[in-house]
Backbone as JSON Lines, residues from 0, in Angstrom:
{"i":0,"aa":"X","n":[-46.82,94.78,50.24],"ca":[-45.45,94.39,49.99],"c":[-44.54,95.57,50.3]}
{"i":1,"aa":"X","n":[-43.63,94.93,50.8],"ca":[-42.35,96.28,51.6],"c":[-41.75,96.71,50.66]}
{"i":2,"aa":"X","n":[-41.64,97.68,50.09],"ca":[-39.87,98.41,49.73],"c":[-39.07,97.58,50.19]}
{"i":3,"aa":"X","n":[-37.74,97.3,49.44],"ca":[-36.66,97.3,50.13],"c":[-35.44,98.32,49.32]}
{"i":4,"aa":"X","n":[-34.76,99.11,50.56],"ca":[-33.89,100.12,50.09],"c":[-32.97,99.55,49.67]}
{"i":5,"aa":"X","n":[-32.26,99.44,48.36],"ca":[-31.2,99.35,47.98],"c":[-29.71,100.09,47.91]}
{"i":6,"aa":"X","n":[-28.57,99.5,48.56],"ca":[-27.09,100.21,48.15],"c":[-26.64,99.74,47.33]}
{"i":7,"aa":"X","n":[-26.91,100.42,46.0],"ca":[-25.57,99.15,44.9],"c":[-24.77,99.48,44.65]}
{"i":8,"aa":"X","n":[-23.63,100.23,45.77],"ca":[-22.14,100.16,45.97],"c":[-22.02,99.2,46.34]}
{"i":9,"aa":"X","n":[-22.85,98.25,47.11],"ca":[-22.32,97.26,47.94],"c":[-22.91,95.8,47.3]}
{"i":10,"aa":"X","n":[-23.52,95.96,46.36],"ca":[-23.6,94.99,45.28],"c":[-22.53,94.52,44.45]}
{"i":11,"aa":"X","n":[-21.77,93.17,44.45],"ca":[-21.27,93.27,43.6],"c":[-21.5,91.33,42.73]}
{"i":12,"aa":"X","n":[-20.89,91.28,41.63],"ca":[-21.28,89.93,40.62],"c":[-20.07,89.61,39.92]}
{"i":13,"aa":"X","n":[-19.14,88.51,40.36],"ca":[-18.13,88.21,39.78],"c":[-18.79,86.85,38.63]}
{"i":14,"aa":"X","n":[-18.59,87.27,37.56],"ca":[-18.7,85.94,36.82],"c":[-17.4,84.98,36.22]}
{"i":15,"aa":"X","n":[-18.02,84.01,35.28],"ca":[-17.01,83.22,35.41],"c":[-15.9,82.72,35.75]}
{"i":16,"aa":"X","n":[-16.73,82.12,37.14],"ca":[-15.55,81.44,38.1],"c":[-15.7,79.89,37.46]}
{"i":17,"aa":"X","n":[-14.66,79.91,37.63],"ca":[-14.41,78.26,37.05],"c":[-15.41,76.95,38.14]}
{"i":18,"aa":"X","n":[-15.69,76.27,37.32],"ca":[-16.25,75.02,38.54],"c":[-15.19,74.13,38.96]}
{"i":19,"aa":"X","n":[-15.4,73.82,40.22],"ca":[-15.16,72.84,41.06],"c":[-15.69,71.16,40.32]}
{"i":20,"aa":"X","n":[-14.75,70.49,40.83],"ca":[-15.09,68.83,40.6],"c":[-16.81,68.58,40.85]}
{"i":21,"aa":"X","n":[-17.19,69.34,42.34],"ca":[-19.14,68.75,42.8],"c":[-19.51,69.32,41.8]}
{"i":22,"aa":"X","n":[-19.53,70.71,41.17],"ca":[-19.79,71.31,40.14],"c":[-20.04,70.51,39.23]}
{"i":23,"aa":"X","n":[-19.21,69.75,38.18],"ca":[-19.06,69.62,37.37],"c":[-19.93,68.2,37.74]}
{"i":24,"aa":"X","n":[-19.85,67.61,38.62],"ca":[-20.57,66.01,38.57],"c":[-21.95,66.49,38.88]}
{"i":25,"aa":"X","n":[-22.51,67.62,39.57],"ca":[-23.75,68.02,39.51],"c":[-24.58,67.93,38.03]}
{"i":26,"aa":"X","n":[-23.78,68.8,37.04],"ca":[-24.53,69.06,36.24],"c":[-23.99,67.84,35.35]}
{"i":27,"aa":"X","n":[-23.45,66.66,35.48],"ca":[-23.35,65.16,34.91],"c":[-24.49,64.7,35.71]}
{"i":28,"aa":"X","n":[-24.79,64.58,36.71],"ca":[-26.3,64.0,37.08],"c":[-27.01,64.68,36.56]}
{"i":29,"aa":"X","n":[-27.55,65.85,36.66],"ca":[-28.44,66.51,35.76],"c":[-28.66,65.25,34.0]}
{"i":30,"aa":"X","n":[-27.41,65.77,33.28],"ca":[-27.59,64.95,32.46],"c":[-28.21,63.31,32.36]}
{"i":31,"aa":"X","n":[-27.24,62.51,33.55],"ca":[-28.08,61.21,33.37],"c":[-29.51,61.41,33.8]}
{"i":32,"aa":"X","n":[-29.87,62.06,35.0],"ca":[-31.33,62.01,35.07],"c":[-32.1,62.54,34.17]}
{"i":33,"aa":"X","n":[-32.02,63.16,33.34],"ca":[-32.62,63.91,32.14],"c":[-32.76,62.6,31.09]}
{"i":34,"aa":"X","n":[-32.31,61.45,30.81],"ca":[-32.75,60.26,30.06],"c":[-33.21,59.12,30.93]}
{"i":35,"aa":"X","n":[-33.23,58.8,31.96],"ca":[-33.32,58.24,33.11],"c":[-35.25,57.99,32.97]}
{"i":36,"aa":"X","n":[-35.43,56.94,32.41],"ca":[-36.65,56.12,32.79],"c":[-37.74,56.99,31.17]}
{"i":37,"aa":"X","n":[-37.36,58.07,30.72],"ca":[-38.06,58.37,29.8],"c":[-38.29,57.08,28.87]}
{"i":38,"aa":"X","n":[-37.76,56.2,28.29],"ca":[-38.33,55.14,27.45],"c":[-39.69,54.47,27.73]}
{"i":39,"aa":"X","n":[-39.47,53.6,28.92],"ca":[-40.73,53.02,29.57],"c":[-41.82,54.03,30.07]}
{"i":40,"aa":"X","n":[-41.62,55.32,30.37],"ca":[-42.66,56.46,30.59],"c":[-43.41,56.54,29.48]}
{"i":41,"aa":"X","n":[-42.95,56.72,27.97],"ca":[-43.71,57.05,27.71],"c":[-44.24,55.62,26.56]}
{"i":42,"aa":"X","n":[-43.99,54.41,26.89],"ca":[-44.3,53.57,26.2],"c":[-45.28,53.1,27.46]}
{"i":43,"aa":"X","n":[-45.49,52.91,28.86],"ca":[-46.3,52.69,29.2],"c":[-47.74,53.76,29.38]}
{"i":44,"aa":"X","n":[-47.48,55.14,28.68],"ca":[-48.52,55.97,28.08],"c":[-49.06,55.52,27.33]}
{"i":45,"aa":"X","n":[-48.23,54.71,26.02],"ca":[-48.81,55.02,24.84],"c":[-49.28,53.44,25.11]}
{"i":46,"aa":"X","n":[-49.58,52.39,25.83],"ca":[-50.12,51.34,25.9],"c":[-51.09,51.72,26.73]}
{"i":47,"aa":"X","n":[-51.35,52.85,27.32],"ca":[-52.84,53.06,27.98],"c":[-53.43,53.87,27.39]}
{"i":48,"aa":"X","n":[-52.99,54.58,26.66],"ca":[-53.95,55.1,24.82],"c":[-54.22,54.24,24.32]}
{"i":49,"aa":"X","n":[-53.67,53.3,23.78],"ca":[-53.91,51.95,22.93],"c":[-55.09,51.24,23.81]}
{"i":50,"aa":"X","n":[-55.1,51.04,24.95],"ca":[-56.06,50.45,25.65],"c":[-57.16,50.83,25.5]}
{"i":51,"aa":"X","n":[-57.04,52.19,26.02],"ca":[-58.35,53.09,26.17],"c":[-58.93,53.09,24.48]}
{"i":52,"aa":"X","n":[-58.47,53.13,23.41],"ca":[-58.73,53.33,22.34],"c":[-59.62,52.0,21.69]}
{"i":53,"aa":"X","n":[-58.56,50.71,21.91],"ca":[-58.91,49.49,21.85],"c":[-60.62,49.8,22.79]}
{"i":54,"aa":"X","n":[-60.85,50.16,23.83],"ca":[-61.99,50.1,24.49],"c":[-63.31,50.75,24.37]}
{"i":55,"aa":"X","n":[-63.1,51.84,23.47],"ca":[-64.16,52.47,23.04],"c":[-64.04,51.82,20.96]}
{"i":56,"aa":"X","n":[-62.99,51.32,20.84],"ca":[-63.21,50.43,19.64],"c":[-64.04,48.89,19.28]}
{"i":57,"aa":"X","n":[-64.54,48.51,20.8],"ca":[-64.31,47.18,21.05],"c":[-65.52,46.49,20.06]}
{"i":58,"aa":"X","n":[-66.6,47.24,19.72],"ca":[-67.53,46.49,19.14],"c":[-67.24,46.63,16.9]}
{"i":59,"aa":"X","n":[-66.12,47.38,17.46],"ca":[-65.52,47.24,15.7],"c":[-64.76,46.37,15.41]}
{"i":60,"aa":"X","n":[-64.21,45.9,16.17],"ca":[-62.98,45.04,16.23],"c":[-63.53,43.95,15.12]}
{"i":61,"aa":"X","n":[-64.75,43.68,14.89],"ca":[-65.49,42.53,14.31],"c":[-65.49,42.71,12.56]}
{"i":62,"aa":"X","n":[-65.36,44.18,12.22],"ca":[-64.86,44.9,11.02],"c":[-63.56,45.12,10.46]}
{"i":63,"aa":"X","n":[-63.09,44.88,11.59],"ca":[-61.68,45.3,11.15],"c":[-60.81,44.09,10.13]}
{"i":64,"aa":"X","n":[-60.22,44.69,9.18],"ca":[-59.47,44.12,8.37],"c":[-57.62,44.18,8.66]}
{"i":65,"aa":"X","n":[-56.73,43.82,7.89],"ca":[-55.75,43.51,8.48],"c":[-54.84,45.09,8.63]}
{"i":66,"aa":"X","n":[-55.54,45.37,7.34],"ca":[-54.77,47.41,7.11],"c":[-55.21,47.67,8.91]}
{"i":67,"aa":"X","n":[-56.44,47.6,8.93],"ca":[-57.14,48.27,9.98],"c":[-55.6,48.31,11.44]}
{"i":68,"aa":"X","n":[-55.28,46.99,11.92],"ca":[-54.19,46.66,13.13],"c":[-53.26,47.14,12.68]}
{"i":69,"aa":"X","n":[-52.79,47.44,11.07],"ca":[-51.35,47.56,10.78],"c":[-51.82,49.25,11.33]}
{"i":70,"aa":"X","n":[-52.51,50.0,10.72],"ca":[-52.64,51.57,10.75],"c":[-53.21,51.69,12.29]}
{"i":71,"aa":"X","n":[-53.44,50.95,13.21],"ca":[-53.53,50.83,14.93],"c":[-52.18,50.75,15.08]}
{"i":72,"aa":"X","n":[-51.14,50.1,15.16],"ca":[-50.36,49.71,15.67],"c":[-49.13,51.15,14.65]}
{"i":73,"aa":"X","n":[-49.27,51.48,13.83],"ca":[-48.72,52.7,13.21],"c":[-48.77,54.14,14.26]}
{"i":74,"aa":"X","n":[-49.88,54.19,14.51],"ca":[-49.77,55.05,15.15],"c":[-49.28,55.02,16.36]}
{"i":75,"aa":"X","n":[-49.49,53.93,16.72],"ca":[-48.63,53.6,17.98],"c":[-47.69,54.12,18.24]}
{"i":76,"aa":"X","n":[-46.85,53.61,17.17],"ca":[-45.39,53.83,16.67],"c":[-45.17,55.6,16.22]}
{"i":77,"aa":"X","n":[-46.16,56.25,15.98],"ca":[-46.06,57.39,15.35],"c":[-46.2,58.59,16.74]}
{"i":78,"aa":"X","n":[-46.65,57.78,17.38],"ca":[-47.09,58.4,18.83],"c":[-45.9,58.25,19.24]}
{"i":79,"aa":"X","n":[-45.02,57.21,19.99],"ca":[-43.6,57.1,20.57],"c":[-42.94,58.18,19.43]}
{"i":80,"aa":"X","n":[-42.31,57.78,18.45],"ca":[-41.18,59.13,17.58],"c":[-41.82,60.26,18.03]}
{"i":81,"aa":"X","n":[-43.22,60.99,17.82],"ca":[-43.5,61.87,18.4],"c":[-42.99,62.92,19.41]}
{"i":82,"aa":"X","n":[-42.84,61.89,20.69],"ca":[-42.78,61.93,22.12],"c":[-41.02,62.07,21.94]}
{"i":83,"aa":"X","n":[-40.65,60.86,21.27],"ca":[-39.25,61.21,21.15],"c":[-38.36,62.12,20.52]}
{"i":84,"aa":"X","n":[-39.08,62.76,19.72],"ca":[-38.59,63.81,18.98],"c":[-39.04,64.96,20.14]}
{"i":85,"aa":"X","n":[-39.72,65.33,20.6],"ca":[-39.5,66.12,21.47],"c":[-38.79,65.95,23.04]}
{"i":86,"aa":"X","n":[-38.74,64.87,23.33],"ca":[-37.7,64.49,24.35],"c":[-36.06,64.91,23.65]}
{"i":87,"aa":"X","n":[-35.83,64.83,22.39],"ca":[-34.87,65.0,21.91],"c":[-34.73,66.38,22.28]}
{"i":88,"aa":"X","n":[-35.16,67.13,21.3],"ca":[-35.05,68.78,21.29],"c":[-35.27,69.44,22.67]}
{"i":89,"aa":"X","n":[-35.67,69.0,23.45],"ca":[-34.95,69.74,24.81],"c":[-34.12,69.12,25.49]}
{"i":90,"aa":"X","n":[-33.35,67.79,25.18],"ca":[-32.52,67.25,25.75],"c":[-31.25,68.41,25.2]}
{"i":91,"aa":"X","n":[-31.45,68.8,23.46],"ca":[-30.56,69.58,22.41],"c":[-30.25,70.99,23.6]}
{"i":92,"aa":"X","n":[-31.47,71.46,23.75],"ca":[-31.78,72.56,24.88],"c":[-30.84,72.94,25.79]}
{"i":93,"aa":"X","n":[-31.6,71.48,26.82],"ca":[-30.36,71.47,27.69],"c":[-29.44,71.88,27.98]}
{"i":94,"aa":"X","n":[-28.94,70.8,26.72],"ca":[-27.31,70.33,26.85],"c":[-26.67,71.73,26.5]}
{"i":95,"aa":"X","n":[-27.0,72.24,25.46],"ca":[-26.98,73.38,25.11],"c":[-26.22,74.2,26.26]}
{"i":96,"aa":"X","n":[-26.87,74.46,27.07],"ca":[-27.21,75.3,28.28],"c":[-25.97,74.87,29.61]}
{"i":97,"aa":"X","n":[-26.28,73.64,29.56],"ca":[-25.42,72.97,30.32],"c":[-23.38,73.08,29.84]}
{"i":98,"aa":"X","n":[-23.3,73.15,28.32],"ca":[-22.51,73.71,27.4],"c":[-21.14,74.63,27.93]}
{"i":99,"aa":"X","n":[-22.45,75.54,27.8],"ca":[-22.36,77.27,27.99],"c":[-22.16,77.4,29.3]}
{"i":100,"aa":"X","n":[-22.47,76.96,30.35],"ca":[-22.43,76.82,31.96],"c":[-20.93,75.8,32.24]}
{"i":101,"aa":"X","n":[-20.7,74.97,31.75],"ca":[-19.27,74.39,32.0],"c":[-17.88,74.86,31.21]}
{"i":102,"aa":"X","n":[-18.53,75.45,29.86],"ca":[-17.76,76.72,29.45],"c":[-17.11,77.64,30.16]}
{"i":103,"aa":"X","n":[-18.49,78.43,30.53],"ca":[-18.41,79.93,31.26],"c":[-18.09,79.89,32.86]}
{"i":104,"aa":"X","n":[-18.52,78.93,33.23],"ca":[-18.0,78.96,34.81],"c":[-19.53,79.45,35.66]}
{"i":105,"aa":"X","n":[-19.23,79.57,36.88],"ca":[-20.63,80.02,37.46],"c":[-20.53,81.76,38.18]}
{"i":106,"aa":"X","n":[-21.44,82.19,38.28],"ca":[-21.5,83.6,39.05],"c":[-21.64,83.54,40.45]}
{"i":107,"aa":"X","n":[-21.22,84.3,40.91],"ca":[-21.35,84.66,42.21],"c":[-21.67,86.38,42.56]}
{"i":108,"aa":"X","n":[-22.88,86.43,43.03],"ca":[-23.43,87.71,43.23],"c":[-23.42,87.91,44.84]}
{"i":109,"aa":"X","n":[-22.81,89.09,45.46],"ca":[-23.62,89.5,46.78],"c":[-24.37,90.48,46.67]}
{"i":110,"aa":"X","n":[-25.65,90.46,47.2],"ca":[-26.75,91.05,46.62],"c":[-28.03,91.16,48.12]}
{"i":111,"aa":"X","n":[-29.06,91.84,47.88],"ca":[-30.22,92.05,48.71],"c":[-31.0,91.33,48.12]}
{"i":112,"aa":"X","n":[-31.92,90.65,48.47],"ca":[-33.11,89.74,48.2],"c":[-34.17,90.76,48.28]}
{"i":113,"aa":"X","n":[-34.8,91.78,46.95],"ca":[-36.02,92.68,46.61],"c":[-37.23,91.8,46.68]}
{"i":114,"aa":"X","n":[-37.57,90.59,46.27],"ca":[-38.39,90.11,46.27],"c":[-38.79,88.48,46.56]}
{"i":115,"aa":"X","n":[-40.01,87.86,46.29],"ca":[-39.81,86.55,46.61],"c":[-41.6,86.02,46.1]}
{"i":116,"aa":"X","n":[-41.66,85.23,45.56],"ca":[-42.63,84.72,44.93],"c":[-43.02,83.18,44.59]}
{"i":117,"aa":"X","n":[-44.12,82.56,44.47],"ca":[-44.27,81.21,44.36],"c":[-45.22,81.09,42.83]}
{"i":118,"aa":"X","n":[-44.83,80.11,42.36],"ca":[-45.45,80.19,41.19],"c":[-46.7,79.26,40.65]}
{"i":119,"aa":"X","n":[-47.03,78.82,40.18],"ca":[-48.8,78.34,40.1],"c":[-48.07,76.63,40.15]}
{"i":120,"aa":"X","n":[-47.0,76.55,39.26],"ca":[-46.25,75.57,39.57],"c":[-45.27,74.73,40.46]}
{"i":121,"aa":"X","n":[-45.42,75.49,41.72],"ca":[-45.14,74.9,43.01],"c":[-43.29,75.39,42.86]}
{"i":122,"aa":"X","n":[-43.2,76.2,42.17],"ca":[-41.4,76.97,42.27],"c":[-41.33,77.78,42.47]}
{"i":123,"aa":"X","n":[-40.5,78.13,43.8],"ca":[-40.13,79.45,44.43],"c":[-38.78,80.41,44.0]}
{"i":124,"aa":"X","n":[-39.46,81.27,43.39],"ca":[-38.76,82.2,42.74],"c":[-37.76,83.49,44.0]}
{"i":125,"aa":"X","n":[-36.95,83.45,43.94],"ca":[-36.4,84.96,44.9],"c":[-35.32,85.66,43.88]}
{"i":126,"aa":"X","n":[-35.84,87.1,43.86],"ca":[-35.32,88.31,42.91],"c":[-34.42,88.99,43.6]}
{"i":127,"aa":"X","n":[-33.33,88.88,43.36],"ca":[-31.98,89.58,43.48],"c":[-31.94,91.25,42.8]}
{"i":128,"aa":"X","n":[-31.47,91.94,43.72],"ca":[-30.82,93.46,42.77],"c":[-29.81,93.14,42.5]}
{"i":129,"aa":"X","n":[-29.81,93.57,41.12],"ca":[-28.73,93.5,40.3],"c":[-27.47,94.21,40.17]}
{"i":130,"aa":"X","n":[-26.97,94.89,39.55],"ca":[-25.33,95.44,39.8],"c":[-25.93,97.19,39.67]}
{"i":131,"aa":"X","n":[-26.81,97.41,38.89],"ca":[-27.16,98.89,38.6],"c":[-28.93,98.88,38.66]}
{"i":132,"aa":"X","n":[-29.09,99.94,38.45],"ca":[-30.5,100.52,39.19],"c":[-31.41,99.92,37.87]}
{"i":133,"aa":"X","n":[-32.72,99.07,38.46],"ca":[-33.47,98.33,37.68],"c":[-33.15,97.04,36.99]}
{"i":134,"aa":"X","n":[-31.68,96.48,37.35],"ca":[-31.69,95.14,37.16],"c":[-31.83,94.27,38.54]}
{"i":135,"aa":"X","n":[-32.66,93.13,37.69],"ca":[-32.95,92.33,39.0],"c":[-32.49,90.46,38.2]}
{"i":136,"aa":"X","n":[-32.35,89.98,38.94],"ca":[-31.65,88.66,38.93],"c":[-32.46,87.33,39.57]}
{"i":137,"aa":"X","n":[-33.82,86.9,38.79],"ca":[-34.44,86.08,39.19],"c":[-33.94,84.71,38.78]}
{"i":138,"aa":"X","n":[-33.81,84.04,40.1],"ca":[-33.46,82.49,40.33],"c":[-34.2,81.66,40.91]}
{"i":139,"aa":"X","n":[-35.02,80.52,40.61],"ca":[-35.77,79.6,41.13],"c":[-34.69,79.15,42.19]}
{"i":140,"aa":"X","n":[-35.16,78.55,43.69],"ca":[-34.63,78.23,44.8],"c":[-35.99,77.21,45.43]}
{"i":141,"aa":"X","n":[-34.69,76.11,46.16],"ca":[-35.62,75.31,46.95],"c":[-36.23,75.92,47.74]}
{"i":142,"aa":"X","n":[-37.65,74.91,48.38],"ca":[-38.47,75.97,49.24],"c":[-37.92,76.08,50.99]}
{"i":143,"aa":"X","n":[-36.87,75.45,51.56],"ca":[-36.12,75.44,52.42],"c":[-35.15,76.74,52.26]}
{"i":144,"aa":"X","n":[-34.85,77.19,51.47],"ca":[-34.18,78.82,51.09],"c":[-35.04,79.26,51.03]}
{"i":145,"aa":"X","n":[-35.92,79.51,50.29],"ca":[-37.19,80.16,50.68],"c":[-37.95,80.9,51.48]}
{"i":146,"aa":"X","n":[-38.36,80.0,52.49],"ca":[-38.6,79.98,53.63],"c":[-37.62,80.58,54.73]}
{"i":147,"aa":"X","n":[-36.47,79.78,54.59],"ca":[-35.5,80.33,55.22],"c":[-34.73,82.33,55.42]}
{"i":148,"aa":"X","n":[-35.26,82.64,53.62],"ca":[-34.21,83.86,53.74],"c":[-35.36,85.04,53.47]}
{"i":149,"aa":"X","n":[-35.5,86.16,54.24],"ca":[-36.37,87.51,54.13],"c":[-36.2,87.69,53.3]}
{"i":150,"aa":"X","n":[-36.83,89.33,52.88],"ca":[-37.16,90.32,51.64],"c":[-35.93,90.82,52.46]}
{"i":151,"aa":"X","n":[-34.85,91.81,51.82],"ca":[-34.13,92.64,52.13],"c":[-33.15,92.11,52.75]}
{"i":152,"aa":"X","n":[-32.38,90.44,53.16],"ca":[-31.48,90.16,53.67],"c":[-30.46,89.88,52.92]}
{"i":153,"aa":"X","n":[-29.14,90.65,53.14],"ca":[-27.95,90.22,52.01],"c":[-27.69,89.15,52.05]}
{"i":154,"aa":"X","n":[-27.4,88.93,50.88],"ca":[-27.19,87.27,50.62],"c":[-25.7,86.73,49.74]}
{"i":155,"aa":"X","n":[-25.19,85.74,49.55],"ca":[-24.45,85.95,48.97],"c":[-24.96,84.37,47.9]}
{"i":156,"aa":"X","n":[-25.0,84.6,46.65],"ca":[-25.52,83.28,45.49],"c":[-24.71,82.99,44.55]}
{"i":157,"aa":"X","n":[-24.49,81.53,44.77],"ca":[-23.4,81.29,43.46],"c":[-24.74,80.43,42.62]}
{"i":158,"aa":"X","n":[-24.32,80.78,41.81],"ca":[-25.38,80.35,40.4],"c":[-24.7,80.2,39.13]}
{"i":159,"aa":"X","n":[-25.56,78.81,38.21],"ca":[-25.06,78.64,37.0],"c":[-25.91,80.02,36.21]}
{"i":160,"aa":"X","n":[-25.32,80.6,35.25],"ca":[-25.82,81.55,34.59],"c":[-26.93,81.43,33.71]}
{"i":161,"aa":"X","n":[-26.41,80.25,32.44],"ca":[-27.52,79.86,31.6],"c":[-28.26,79.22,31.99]}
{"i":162,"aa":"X","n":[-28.44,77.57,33.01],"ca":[-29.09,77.09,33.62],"c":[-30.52,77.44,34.55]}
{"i":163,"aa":"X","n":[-29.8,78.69,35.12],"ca":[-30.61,79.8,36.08],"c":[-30.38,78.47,37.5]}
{"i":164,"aa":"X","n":[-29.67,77.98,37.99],"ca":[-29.98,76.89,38.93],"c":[-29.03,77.85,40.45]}
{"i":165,"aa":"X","n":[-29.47,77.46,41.55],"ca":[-28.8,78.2,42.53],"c":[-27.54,76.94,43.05]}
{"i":166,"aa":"X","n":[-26.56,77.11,43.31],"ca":[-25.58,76.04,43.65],"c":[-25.58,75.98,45.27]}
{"i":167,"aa":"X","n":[-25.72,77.63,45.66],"ca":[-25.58,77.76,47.01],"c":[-25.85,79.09,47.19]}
{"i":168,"aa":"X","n":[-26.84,79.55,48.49],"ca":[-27.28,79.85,48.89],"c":[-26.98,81.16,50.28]}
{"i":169,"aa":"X","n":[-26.39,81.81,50.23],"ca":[-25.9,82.17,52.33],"c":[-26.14,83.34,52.52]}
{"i":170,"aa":"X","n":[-26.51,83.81,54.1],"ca":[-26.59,85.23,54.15],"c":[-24.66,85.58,54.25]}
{"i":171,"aa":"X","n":[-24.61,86.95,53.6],"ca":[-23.69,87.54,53.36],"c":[-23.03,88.08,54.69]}
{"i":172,"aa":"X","n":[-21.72,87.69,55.09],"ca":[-20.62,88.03,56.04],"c":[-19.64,89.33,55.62]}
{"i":173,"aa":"X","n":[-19.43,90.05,56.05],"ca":[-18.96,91.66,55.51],"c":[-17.47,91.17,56.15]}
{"i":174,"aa":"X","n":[-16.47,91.77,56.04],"ca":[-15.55,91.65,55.85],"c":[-14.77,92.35,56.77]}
{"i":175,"aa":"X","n":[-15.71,93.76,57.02],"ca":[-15.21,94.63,58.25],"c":[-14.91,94.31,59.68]}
């Protein structure tokens, strides 16, 4: 892996810039897709637990009393709140996040790209130098940026802050 030499005179990170209208309907899709089909996801889970369960139950079924279906079908039910209580608390997360980002506005850094990495989870990470010596500014990016931008090419990134999401992407145009 290369060095890359850093100037961080020529680094610089304006934050909270206000969003734009796409801005703001971006992170409103975010939101609807974030509840978007979770109900039937995880109720057609919990009917192929029930199945599978029912199927290695099948020669009891002949024992079973009426408690027996009510405390089957309980858990059922105890399984969905489950699922939904934690669909909740990172929806809380989120929004949270999402909050603080339509609050604060987004950043815009021009910066050198130090590094670049893929993760076990199929997300491509690229590490920004930061404003002073030993900060670095890691942002997950599609793999079309990725691919697209070297170790060491200035770049210029507007990004939500709390989110960590990249809005846009470019190599950096100097001014001179």
């Amino acid at each position: 892996m290369t060095k890359v030499l850093i100037d961080y005179s020529q680094i610089h990170l304006q934050e909270n810039i206000p969003l734009n209208e796409e801005e703001l309907n971006r992170i409103a899709i975010h939101k609807r897709d974030f509840y978007k089909d979770f109900s039937g996801v995880v109720i057609a889970v919990i009917m192929i637990v029930m199945i599978m369960a029912g199927y290695f139950l099948k020669n009891e079924f002949k024992n079973f009393k009426y408690y027996h279906y009510l405390l089957f079908i309980g858990v059922a039910v105890a399984l969905y709140l489950f699922f939904l209580l934690m669909h909740w608390l990172l929806c809380q997360y989120f929004k949270g996040r999402w909050k603080k980002d339509i609050k604060n506005g987004k950043n815009r850094l021009e910066s050198i790209i130090i590094s670049k990495h893929k993760t076990e989870g199929d997300e491509y990470i690229i590490t920004f130098a930061g404003c002073h010596k030993g900060k670095k500014i890691r942002l997950p990016v599609e793999k079309t940026d990725y691919d697209q931008y070297e170790m060491g090419a200035k770049v210029v990134v507007n990004y939500f802050k709390y989110s960590q999401e990249v809005i846009s992407l470019d190599y950096f145009e100097s001014k001179d």
